[in-house]
VODO-480766 format. One record per residue (C-alpha): residue in one letter; x, y, z. Coordinates in pm, whole numbers, padded with zeros to 5 digits, always signed. Layout:
N
aXYZ...
// end
This chain:
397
x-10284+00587+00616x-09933+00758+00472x-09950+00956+00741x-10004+00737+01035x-09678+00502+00884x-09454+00818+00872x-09559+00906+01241x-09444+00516+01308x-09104+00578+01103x-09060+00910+01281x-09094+00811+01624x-08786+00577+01674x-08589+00793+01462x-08625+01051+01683x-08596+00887+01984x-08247+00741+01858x-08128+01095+01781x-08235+01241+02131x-08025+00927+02261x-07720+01006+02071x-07737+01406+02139x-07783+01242+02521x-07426+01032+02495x-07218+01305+02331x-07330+01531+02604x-07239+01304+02872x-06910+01263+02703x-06852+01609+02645x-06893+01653+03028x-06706+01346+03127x-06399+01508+02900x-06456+01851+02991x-06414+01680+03364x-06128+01470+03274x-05956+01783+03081x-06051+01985+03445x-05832+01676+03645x-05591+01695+03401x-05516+02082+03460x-05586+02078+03852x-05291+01735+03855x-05062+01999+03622x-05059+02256+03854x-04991+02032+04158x-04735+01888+03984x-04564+02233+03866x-04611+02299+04266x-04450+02004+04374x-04145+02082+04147x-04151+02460+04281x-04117+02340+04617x-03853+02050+04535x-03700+02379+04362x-03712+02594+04656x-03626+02333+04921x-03323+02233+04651x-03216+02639+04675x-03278+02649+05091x-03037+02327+05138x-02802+02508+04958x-02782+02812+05094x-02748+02598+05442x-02487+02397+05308x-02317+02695+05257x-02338+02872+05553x-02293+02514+05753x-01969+02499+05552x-01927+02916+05620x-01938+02850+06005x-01676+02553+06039x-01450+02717+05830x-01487+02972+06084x-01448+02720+06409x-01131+02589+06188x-01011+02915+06189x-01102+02998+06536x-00956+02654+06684x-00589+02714+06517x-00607+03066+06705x-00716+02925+07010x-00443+02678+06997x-00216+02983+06889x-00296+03161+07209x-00301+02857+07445x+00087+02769+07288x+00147+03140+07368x-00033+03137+07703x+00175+02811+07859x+00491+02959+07695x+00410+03286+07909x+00345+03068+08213x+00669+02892+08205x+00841+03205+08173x+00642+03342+08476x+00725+02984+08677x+01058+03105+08598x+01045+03445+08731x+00855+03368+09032x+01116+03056+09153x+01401+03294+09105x+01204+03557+09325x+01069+03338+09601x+01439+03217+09636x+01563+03548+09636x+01338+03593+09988x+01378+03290+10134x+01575+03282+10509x+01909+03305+10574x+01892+02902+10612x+01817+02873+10273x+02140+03098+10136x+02328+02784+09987x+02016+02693+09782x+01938+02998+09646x+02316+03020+09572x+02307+02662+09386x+01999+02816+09218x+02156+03120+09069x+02474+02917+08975x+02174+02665+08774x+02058+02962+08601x+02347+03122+08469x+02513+02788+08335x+02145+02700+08176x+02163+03132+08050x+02539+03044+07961x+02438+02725+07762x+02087+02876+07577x+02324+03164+07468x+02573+02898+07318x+02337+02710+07146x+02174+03077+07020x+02488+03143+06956x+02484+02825+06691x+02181+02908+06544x+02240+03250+06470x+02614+03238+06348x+02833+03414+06588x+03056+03549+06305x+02763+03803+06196x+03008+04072+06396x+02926+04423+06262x+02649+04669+06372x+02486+05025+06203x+02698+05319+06326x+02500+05563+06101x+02321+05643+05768x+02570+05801+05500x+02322+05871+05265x+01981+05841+05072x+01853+05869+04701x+01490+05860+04640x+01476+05658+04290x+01105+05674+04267x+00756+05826+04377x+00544+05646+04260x+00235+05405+04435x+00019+05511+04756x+00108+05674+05056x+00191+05309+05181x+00376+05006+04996x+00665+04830+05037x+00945+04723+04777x+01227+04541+04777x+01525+04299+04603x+01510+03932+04713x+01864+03921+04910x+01888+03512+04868x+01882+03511+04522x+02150+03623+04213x+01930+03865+04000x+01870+04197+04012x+01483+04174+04023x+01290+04509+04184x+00942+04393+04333x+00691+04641+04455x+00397+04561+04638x+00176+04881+04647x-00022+05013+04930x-00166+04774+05267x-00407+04582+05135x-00359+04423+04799x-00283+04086+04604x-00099+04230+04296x+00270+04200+04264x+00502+04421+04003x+00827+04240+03947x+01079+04446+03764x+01430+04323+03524x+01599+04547+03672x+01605+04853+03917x+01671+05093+03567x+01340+04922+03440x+01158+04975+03774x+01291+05379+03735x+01075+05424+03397x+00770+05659+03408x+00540+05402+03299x+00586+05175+03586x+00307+04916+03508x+00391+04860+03133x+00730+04616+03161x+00640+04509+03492x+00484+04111+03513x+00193+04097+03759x+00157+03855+03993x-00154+03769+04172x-00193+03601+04515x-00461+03356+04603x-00503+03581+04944x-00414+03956+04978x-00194+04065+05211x-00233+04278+05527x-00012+04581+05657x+00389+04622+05437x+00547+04447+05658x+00600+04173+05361x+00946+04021+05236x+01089+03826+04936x+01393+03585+05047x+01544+03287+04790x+01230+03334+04525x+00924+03332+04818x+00728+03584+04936x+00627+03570+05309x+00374+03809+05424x+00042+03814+05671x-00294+03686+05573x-00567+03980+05506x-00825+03919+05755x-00647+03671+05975x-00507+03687+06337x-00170+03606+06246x-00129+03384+05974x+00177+03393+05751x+00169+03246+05385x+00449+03132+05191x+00424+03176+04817x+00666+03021+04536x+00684+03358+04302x+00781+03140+04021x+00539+02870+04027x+00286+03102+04187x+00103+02904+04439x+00111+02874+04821x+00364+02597+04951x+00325+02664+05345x+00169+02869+05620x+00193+02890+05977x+00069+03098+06242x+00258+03346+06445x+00193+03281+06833x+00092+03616+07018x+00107+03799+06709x-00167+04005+06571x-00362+04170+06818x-00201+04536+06852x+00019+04709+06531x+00389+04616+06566x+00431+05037+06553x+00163+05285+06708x+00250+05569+06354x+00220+05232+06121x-00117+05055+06263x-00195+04892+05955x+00132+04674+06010x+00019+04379+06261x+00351+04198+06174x+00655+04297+06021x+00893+04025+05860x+01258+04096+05785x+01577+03920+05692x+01879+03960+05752x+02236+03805+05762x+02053+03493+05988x+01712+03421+05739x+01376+03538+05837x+01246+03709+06092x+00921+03825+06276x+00855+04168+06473x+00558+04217+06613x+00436+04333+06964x+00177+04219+07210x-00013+04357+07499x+00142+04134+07735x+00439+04351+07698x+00278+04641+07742x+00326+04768+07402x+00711+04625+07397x+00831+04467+07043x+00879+04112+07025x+01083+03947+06785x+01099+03579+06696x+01356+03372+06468x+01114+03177+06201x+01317+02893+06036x+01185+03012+05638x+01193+02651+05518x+01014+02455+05806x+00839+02769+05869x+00884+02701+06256x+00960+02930+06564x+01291+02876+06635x+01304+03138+06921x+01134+03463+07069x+01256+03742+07246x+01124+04021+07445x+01285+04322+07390x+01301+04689+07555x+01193+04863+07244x+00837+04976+07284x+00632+05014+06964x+00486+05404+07078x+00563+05639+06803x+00767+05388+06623x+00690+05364+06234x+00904+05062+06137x+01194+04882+06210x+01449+04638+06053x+01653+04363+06194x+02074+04383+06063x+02339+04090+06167x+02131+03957+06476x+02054+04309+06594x+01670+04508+06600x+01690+04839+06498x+01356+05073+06546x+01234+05374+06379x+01054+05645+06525x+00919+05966+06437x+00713+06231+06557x+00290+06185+06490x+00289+06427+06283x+00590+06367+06076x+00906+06474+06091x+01299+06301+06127x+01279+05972+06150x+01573+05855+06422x+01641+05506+06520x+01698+05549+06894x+01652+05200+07027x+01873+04884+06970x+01866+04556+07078x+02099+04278+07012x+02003+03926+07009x+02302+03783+07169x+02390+04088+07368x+02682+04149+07171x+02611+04521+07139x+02605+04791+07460x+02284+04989+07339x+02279+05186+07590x+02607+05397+07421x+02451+05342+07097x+02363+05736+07005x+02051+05812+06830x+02083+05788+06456x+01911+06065+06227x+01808+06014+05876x+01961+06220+05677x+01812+06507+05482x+01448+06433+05476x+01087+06510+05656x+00814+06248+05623x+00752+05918+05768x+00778+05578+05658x+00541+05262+05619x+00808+05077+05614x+01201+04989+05600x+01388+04628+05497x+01720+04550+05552x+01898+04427+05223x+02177+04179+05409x+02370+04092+05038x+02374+04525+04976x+02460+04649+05298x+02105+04912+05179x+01797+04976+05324x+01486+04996+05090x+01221+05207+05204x+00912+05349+05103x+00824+05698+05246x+00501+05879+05149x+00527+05707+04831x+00878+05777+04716x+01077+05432+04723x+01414+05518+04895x+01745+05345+04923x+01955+05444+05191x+02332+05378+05196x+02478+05273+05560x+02790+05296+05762x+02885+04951+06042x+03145+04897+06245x+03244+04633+06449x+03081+04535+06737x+03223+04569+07053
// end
Protein backbone atom coordinates (compact mmCIF):
# COMPACT_ATOMS: atom_id res chain seq x y z
CA UNK A 1 0.00 0.00 0.00
CA UNK A 2 3.34 2.35 0.80
CA UNK A 3 4.31 1.55 -2.31
CA UNK A 4 1.45 2.19 -4.56
CA UNK A 5 1.16 6.02 -2.65
CA UNK A 6 4.90 6.71 -3.44
CA UNK A 7 4.30 5.65 -7.18
CA UNK A 8 1.22 8.38 -6.89
CA UNK A 9 3.72 11.04 -5.21
CA UNK A 10 6.35 10.17 -7.80
CA UNK A 11 4.49 10.52 -10.84
CA UNK A 12 3.63 14.33 -10.86
CA UNK A 13 6.88 15.04 -9.46
CA UNK A 14 8.42 13.78 -12.24
CA UNK A 15 6.37 14.94 -14.74
CA UNK A 16 6.89 18.63 -13.30
CA UNK A 17 10.67 18.17 -13.52
CA UNK A 18 10.62 16.82 -17.22
CA UNK A 19 8.45 20.13 -17.77
CA UNK A 20 10.90 22.43 -16.27
CA UNK A 21 14.15 20.63 -17.94
CA UNK A 22 11.57 21.18 -21.20
CA UNK A 23 11.32 25.27 -20.57
CA UNK A 24 14.99 25.89 -19.77
CA UNK A 25 15.80 24.11 -22.93
CA UNK A 26 13.54 26.08 -24.99
CA UNK A 27 15.01 29.11 -23.39
CA UNK A 28 18.41 28.13 -23.74
CA UNK A 29 17.66 27.84 -27.54
CA UNK A 30 15.54 30.89 -27.80
CA UNK A 31 18.82 32.83 -26.15
CA UNK A 32 21.33 30.93 -27.89
CA UNK A 33 19.08 32.30 -31.07
CA UNK A 34 18.70 35.70 -29.79
CA UNK A 35 22.64 35.81 -28.80
CA UNK A 36 23.09 34.34 -32.79
CA UNK A 37 20.83 37.77 -34.04
CA UNK A 38 22.63 39.70 -31.83
CA UNK A 39 26.16 38.79 -33.42
CA UNK A 40 24.85 38.44 -37.17
CA UNK A 41 23.11 42.56 -36.46
CA UNK A 42 26.96 43.35 -34.98
CA UNK A 43 28.63 42.46 -37.88
CA UNK A 44 26.22 44.23 -40.28
CA UNK A 45 26.49 47.02 -38.34
CA UNK A 46 30.51 47.03 -38.16
CA UNK A 47 29.89 46.61 -42.17
CA UNK A 48 27.73 49.39 -42.53
CA UNK A 49 30.27 51.66 -40.68
CA UNK A 50 33.20 50.10 -42.93
CA UNK A 51 31.46 51.16 -45.88
CA UNK A 52 30.26 54.70 -44.47
CA UNK A 53 34.21 54.58 -43.71
CA UNK A 54 35.30 53.77 -47.09
CA UNK A 55 32.73 55.83 -49.02
CA UNK A 56 33.82 58.81 -46.29
CA UNK A 57 37.75 58.08 -47.62
CA UNK A 58 36.53 57.76 -51.62
CA UNK A 59 34.63 61.33 -51.36
CA UNK A 60 37.66 62.57 -50.20
CA UNK A 61 40.05 61.56 -52.29
CA UNK A 62 37.47 63.02 -55.12
CA UNK A 63 37.16 66.13 -53.44
CA UNK A 64 40.60 66.37 -53.78
CA UNK A 65 41.31 65.65 -57.08
CA UNK A 66 37.89 67.70 -58.12
CA UNK A 67 39.64 70.55 -56.28
CA UNK A 68 43.28 69.22 -58.02
CA UNK A 69 41.69 69.67 -61.57
CA UNK A 70 40.13 73.31 -61.25
CA UNK A 71 43.05 74.52 -59.76
CA UNK A 72 44.47 73.28 -62.85
CA UNK A 73 41.63 74.92 -65.36
CA UNK A 74 42.39 78.19 -63.03
CA UNK A 75 45.73 77.91 -63.93
CA UNK A 76 45.20 76.97 -67.45
CA UNK A 77 42.46 79.85 -68.07
CA UNK A 78 44.96 82.80 -66.77
CA UNK A 79 47.47 81.28 -69.48
CA UNK A 80 45.02 81.10 -72.01
CA UNK A 81 44.06 84.60 -71.37
CA UNK A 82 47.96 85.29 -71.22
CA UNK A 83 48.37 84.04 -74.73
CA UNK A 84 45.11 85.44 -76.23
CA UNK A 85 46.39 89.20 -74.66
CA UNK A 86 49.67 88.25 -76.40
CA UNK A 87 48.04 86.86 -79.56
CA UNK A 88 45.69 90.22 -80.32
CA UNK A 89 48.74 92.34 -79.26
CA UNK A 90 50.70 90.38 -82.12
CA UNK A 91 47.77 90.93 -84.47
CA UNK A 92 47.64 94.59 -84.10
CA UNK A 93 51.17 94.80 -84.66
CA UNK A 94 50.76 92.64 -87.85
CA UNK A 95 47.50 95.04 -88.92
CA UNK A 96 50.16 97.49 -88.61
CA UNK A 97 52.73 96.03 -90.76
CA UNK A 98 50.50 94.84 -93.38
CA UNK A 99 48.60 98.60 -93.86
CA UNK A 100 51.99 100.14 -94.14
CA UNK A 101 52.90 97.40 -96.85
CA UNK A 102 49.72 97.30 -98.90
CA UNK A 103 50.16 101.17 -99.09
CA UNK A 104 53.57 100.90 -99.99
CA UNK A 105 52.13 98.92 -103.40
CA UNK A 106 49.30 100.66 -104.05
CA UNK A 107 49.13 102.74 -107.75
CA UNK A 108 50.58 105.71 -108.59
CA UNK A 109 46.91 107.28 -107.92
CA UNK A 110 47.19 106.49 -104.54
CA UNK A 111 50.85 108.37 -103.93
CA UNK A 112 49.30 111.28 -101.77
CA UNK A 113 47.69 108.71 -99.42
CA UNK A 114 50.36 106.62 -98.85
CA UNK A 115 52.34 109.89 -98.36
CA UNK A 116 49.64 111.19 -95.65
CA UNK A 117 50.10 107.64 -94.28
CA UNK A 118 53.78 107.68 -93.68
CA UNK A 119 53.59 111.34 -92.41
CA UNK A 120 50.63 109.56 -89.68
CA UNK A 121 53.16 107.13 -88.72
CA UNK A 122 56.11 108.97 -87.98
CA UNK A 123 54.24 111.79 -85.91
CA UNK A 124 52.31 108.73 -83.99
CA UNK A 125 56.46 106.98 -83.87
CA UNK A 126 57.51 110.68 -82.97
CA UNK A 127 54.80 110.98 -80.18
CA UNK A 128 55.09 107.05 -78.63
CA UNK A 129 58.87 107.90 -78.41
CA UNK A 130 57.99 111.16 -76.39
CA UNK A 131 55.78 109.70 -74.14
CA UNK A 132 58.60 106.59 -73.80
CA UNK A 133 60.67 109.11 -73.49
CA UNK A 134 58.55 110.24 -70.12
CA UNK A 135 58.34 107.04 -68.77
CA UNK A 136 61.76 106.08 -68.96
CA UNK A 137 63.55 109.43 -67.92
CA UNK A 138 65.41 110.83 -70.78
CA UNK A 139 68.24 112.09 -68.49
CA UNK A 140 69.48 108.29 -67.96
CA UNK A 141 72.36 109.51 -70.68
CA UNK A 142 75.39 107.20 -70.25
CA UNK A 143 76.09 103.73 -71.81
CA UNK A 144 78.91 100.64 -71.02
CA UNK A 145 82.07 101.40 -73.05
CA UNK A 146 83.91 98.43 -71.41
CA UNK A 147 84.68 96.24 -68.32
CA UNK A 148 87.77 97.64 -66.25
CA UNK A 149 87.92 94.94 -64.04
CA UNK A 150 86.69 91.85 -61.95
CA UNK A 151 87.32 90.32 -58.38
CA UNK A 152 85.85 87.03 -57.61
CA UNK A 153 84.91 87.50 -53.71
CA UNK A 154 83.53 84.07 -53.36
CA UNK A 155 83.09 80.35 -54.65
CA UNK A 156 80.92 79.11 -52.97
CA UNK A 157 77.07 77.45 -53.90
CA UNK A 158 76.28 75.28 -57.18
CA UNK A 159 77.32 75.60 -60.53
CA UNK A 160 74.19 77.98 -60.84
CA UNK A 161 72.80 80.80 -58.37
CA UNK A 162 72.39 84.18 -58.44
CA UNK A 163 73.31 86.99 -55.78
CA UNK A 164 72.91 90.30 -55.44
CA UNK A 165 72.51 93.90 -53.29
CA UNK A 166 68.98 95.38 -53.40
CA UNK A 167 69.89 98.77 -55.43
CA UNK A 168 66.55 100.68 -53.99
CA UNK A 169 67.37 100.39 -50.64
CA UNK A 170 70.26 102.13 -48.07
CA UNK A 171 71.96 98.97 -46.53
CA UNK A 172 74.56 97.03 -47.47
CA UNK A 173 72.70 93.64 -47.34
CA UNK A 174 74.38 90.60 -49.67
CA UNK A 175 71.53 88.05 -50.65
CA UNK A 176 72.31 84.81 -52.35
CA UNK A 177 69.91 82.61 -53.79
CA UNK A 178 71.73 79.28 -54.58
CA UNK A 179 71.33 77.13 -57.57
CA UNK A 180 67.80 77.07 -60.15
CA UNK A 181 65.44 75.61 -58.28
CA UNK A 182 65.10 76.48 -54.64
CA UNK A 183 62.97 78.45 -51.93
CA UNK A 184 65.78 79.29 -49.41
CA UNK A 185 67.16 82.74 -49.19
CA UNK A 186 70.73 83.72 -47.34
CA UNK A 187 70.67 87.38 -46.48
CA UNK A 188 73.99 88.67 -45.35
CA UNK A 189 75.01 92.19 -42.87
CA UNK A 190 77.31 92.88 -44.95
CA UNK A 191 79.39 91.81 -48.10
CA UNK A 192 82.63 91.15 -45.37
CA UNK A 193 80.05 88.79 -43.56
CA UNK A 194 78.91 87.16 -46.83
CA UNK A 195 83.08 86.63 -47.55
CA UNK A 196 83.40 84.25 -44.30
CA UNK A 197 84.12 80.51 -44.87
CA UNK A 198 81.18 79.43 -43.06
CA UNK A 199 78.69 81.01 -45.27
CA UNK A 200 75.44 79.52 -43.73
CA UNK A 201 76.24 80.26 -40.01
CA UNK A 202 75.49 84.37 -39.80
CA UNK A 203 73.35 84.24 -42.69
CA UNK A 204 69.17 84.52 -41.81
CA UNK A 205 67.20 82.11 -44.02
CA UNK A 206 64.36 82.97 -45.64
CA UNK A 207 61.84 80.65 -47.01
CA UNK A 208 59.36 81.24 -49.88
CA UNK A 209 55.87 79.91 -49.98
CA UNK A 210 56.80 78.83 -53.83
CA UNK A 211 60.35 78.07 -55.16
CA UNK A 212 61.66 79.76 -57.78
CA UNK A 213 62.56 78.74 -61.36
CA UNK A 214 65.80 79.55 -63.49
CA UNK A 215 68.41 82.84 -61.65
CA UNK A 216 67.01 85.16 -63.41
CA UNK A 217 65.59 86.59 -59.87
CA UNK A 218 66.05 90.27 -58.42
CA UNK A 219 65.71 92.18 -55.10
CA UNK A 220 64.63 96.02 -55.69
CA UNK A 221 63.32 98.46 -52.51
CA UNK A 222 63.06 95.24 -49.93
CA UNK A 223 61.00 92.69 -52.61
CA UNK A 224 62.07 89.94 -54.31
CA UNK A 225 60.59 89.34 -57.83
CA UNK A 226 61.31 86.12 -59.44
CA UNK A 227 59.33 83.28 -61.69
CA UNK A 228 57.03 80.71 -60.27
CA UNK A 229 58.59 76.96 -60.25
CA UNK A 230 56.34 75.05 -62.38
CA UNK A 231 54.39 77.86 -63.95
CA UNK A 232 54.22 79.32 -67.56
CA UNK A 233 55.18 82.64 -66.62
CA UNK A 234 54.10 83.75 -63.44
CA UNK A 235 56.03 86.33 -61.45
CA UNK A 236 55.64 86.62 -57.54
CA UNK A 237 56.32 89.50 -55.50
CA UNK A 238 57.52 88.82 -51.99
CA UNK A 239 57.91 91.47 -48.99
CA UNK A 240 61.50 90.06 -47.60
CA UNK A 241 60.72 91.65 -44.37
CA UNK A 242 57.33 90.60 -43.62
CA UNK A 243 57.87 87.45 -45.65
CA UNK A 244 54.74 86.81 -47.50
CA UNK A 245 53.56 87.27 -51.11
CA UNK A 246 51.90 90.82 -51.78
CA UNK A 247 51.34 90.45 -55.73
CA UNK A 248 51.76 88.37 -58.84
CA UNK A 249 51.16 88.75 -62.36
CA UNK A 250 51.78 86.93 -65.39
CA UNK A 251 54.23 87.74 -68.07
CA UNK A 252 52.43 87.69 -71.62
CA UNK A 253 54.45 85.50 -74.21
CA UNK A 254 56.88 84.64 -71.71
CA UNK A 255 57.85 81.20 -70.78
CA UNK A 256 57.84 78.92 -73.50
CA UNK A 257 61.63 78.86 -74.84
CA UNK A 258 64.86 79.89 -72.27
CA UNK A 259 65.54 83.66 -72.54
CA UNK A 260 69.42 82.25 -73.51
CA UNK A 261 70.04 78.89 -75.51
CA UNK A 262 73.77 78.23 -72.86
CA UNK A 263 71.29 79.22 -69.74
CA UNK A 264 67.97 77.02 -70.51
CA UNK A 265 66.98 76.79 -67.08
CA UNK A 266 66.34 80.71 -67.20
CA UNK A 267 62.67 81.10 -68.82
CA UNK A 268 62.72 84.80 -67.66
CA UNK A 269 65.26 87.02 -66.58
CA UNK A 270 64.31 90.21 -64.44
CA UNK A 271 66.66 93.16 -64.06
CA UNK A 272 66.71 96.73 -62.86
CA UNK A 273 68.19 99.32 -63.67
CA UNK A 274 68.34 103.21 -63.53
CA UNK A 275 64.28 103.04 -64.83
CA UNK A 276 62.83 100.08 -62.09
CA UNK A 277 62.17 96.62 -63.19
CA UNK A 278 62.48 94.90 -66.03
CA UNK A 279 61.64 91.60 -67.95
CA UNK A 280 63.85 89.69 -70.70
CA UNK A 281 62.67 86.89 -72.05
CA UNK A 282 62.28 85.55 -75.68
CA UNK A 283 59.58 83.86 -77.65
CA UNK A 284 59.25 81.76 -80.71
CA UNK A 285 57.38 84.26 -82.48
CA UNK A 286 60.62 86.01 -82.82
CA UNK A 287 62.35 83.36 -83.91
CA UNK A 288 64.50 83.03 -80.98
CA UNK A 289 64.91 87.10 -80.73
CA UNK A 290 64.93 88.62 -76.97
CA UNK A 291 62.09 90.53 -75.90
CA UNK A 292 62.12 92.90 -73.26
CA UNK A 293 59.21 94.54 -71.46
CA UNK A 294 59.06 97.57 -68.85
CA UNK A 295 57.01 96.02 -65.67
CA UNK A 296 55.82 98.93 -63.44
CA UNK A 297 57.28 96.97 -59.84
CA UNK A 298 54.48 98.48 -57.76
CA UNK A 299 51.29 97.89 -59.96
CA UNK A 300 53.12 95.03 -61.30
CA UNK A 301 51.76 95.99 -64.87
CA UNK A 302 53.30 95.93 -68.47
CA UNK A 303 54.06 99.19 -69.17
CA UNK A 304 55.68 98.41 -72.60
CA UNK A 305 57.42 95.60 -74.78
CA UNK A 306 59.92 95.64 -77.26
CA UNK A 307 61.29 93.42 -79.84
CA UNK A 308 64.73 93.57 -80.14
CA UNK A 309 67.58 92.28 -82.69
CA UNK A 310 69.42 90.35 -80.08
CA UNK A 311 68.79 86.68 -80.59
CA UNK A 312 69.04 84.44 -77.51
CA UNK A 313 71.53 81.57 -79.54
CA UNK A 314 74.59 81.08 -77.52
CA UNK A 315 73.72 83.86 -75.23
CA UNK A 316 74.15 83.00 -71.38
CA UNK A 317 72.68 86.13 -69.76
CA UNK A 318 72.17 89.57 -70.14
CA UNK A 319 71.51 92.79 -68.11
CA UNK A 320 69.63 95.89 -68.87
CA UNK A 321 71.93 99.53 -67.84
CA UNK A 322 70.24 103.22 -68.22
CA UNK A 323 67.44 102.11 -70.77
CA UNK A 324 69.88 100.02 -72.78
CA UNK A 325 69.96 95.71 -73.16
CA UNK A 326 73.17 94.43 -73.03
CA UNK A 327 73.67 90.46 -73.95
CA UNK A 328 76.19 87.97 -73.05
CA UNK A 329 77.42 85.30 -75.07
CA UNK A 330 79.86 82.67 -74.98
CA UNK A 331 80.99 79.77 -76.72
CA UNK A 332 78.96 76.10 -75.76
CA UNK A 333 81.58 74.92 -74.39
CA UNK A 334 82.86 77.75 -72.37
CA UNK A 335 85.09 80.16 -72.93
CA UNK A 336 85.16 84.48 -73.01
CA UNK A 337 82.16 85.70 -72.38
CA UNK A 338 81.71 89.03 -74.84
CA UNK A 339 78.72 91.19 -74.93
CA UNK A 340 78.40 91.79 -78.68
CA UNK A 341 74.83 92.93 -79.05
CA UNK A 342 73.17 96.23 -77.79
CA UNK A 343 70.01 97.62 -77.99
CA UNK A 344 68.75 100.85 -76.74
CA UNK A 345 65.29 101.46 -75.78
CA UNK A 346 64.92 104.88 -77.09
CA UNK A 347 67.44 104.53 -79.83
CA UNK A 348 69.71 106.77 -78.22
CA UNK A 349 72.72 104.54 -78.82
CA UNK A 350 74.25 103.58 -82.62
CA UNK A 351 74.91 99.76 -81.80
CA UNK A 352 75.97 99.05 -84.73
CA UNK A 353 79.63 101.01 -83.79
CA UNK A 354 79.30 99.61 -80.45
CA UNK A 355 82.58 97.08 -80.53
CA UNK A 356 82.35 93.82 -78.89
CA UNK A 357 83.21 93.96 -75.23
CA UNK A 358 85.47 91.08 -73.65
CA UNK A 359 85.46 90.11 -70.08
CA UNK A 360 88.40 90.48 -68.76
CA UNK A 361 90.75 87.79 -67.54
CA UNK A 362 88.57 84.81 -67.13
CA UNK A 363 87.26 81.35 -68.90
CA UNK A 364 83.90 79.96 -67.79
CA UNK A 365 80.40 80.89 -68.32
CA UNK A 366 77.83 82.48 -66.40
CA UNK A 367 74.17 81.65 -65.11
CA UNK A 368 73.70 84.84 -64.71
CA UNK A 369 74.64 88.75 -64.52
CA UNK A 370 72.56 91.89 -62.69
CA UNK A 371 73.15 95.26 -63.17
CA UNK A 372 73.66 97.16 -59.76
CA UNK A 373 72.23 100.86 -61.05
CA UNK A 374 73.21 102.71 -57.33
CA UNK A 375 77.16 100.88 -57.84
CA UNK A 376 77.79 101.36 -61.31
CA UNK A 377 78.87 96.96 -60.67
CA UNK A 378 77.76 94.01 -62.09
CA UNK A 379 77.20 90.95 -59.74
CA UNK A 380 77.62 87.74 -61.26
CA UNK A 381 77.79 84.28 -60.52
CA UNK A 382 80.10 82.10 -62.75
CA UNK A 383 80.55 78.36 -62.13
CA UNK A 384 79.96 79.10 -58.63
CA UNK A 385 82.34 81.90 -57.86
CA UNK A 386 80.16 85.16 -57.13
CA UNK A 387 81.92 87.95 -59.16
CA UNK A 388 81.75 91.70 -59.13
CA UNK A 389 82.83 93.37 -62.07
CA UNK A 390 83.85 97.06 -62.13
CA UNK A 391 82.65 99.07 -65.43
CA UNK A 392 83.67 101.94 -67.58
CA UNK A 393 80.37 104.45 -69.46
CA UNK A 394 80.50 107.17 -71.40
CA UNK A 395 78.11 109.32 -72.74
CA UNK A 396 75.85 108.45 -75.19
CA UNK A 397 75.95 109.81 -78.39
Amino acid sequence: MVVLQLRFLLVPFLTSSMGAAQYMMQDAALMNYIDRRFLSLEKSLEKCNQDILDYVEEFRDFSKMVLSRLAGLNNYKAEVKSEVENLLTRIERAQRDIDYFGSVTDSNTCIEVHEDLVKQQLLEEAEEKKKLKLMLNASCDHMLAGIKSLKIVKKTGDKHGSWMKDPGKKHTKIYLLNGSVNNVIFEFANIMTFMESNHTLKARRITLPFPWEGTGHIIYQGFLFYHRYGSLNEIIKFNIQKRNVTDQMLLPGAGRVPAYQLSPSTKIDLAIDEQGLWAIHAEPETGGNIVITKINHITMAVEHTWDTSCNSKDAEAAFMACNTLYVVYNSPSGGTSRIQCVYDVLDAVNTYEIPVLHFPKRQGSHSTIHYNPKEKQLFAWGDGSQIIYKLHTKQKV
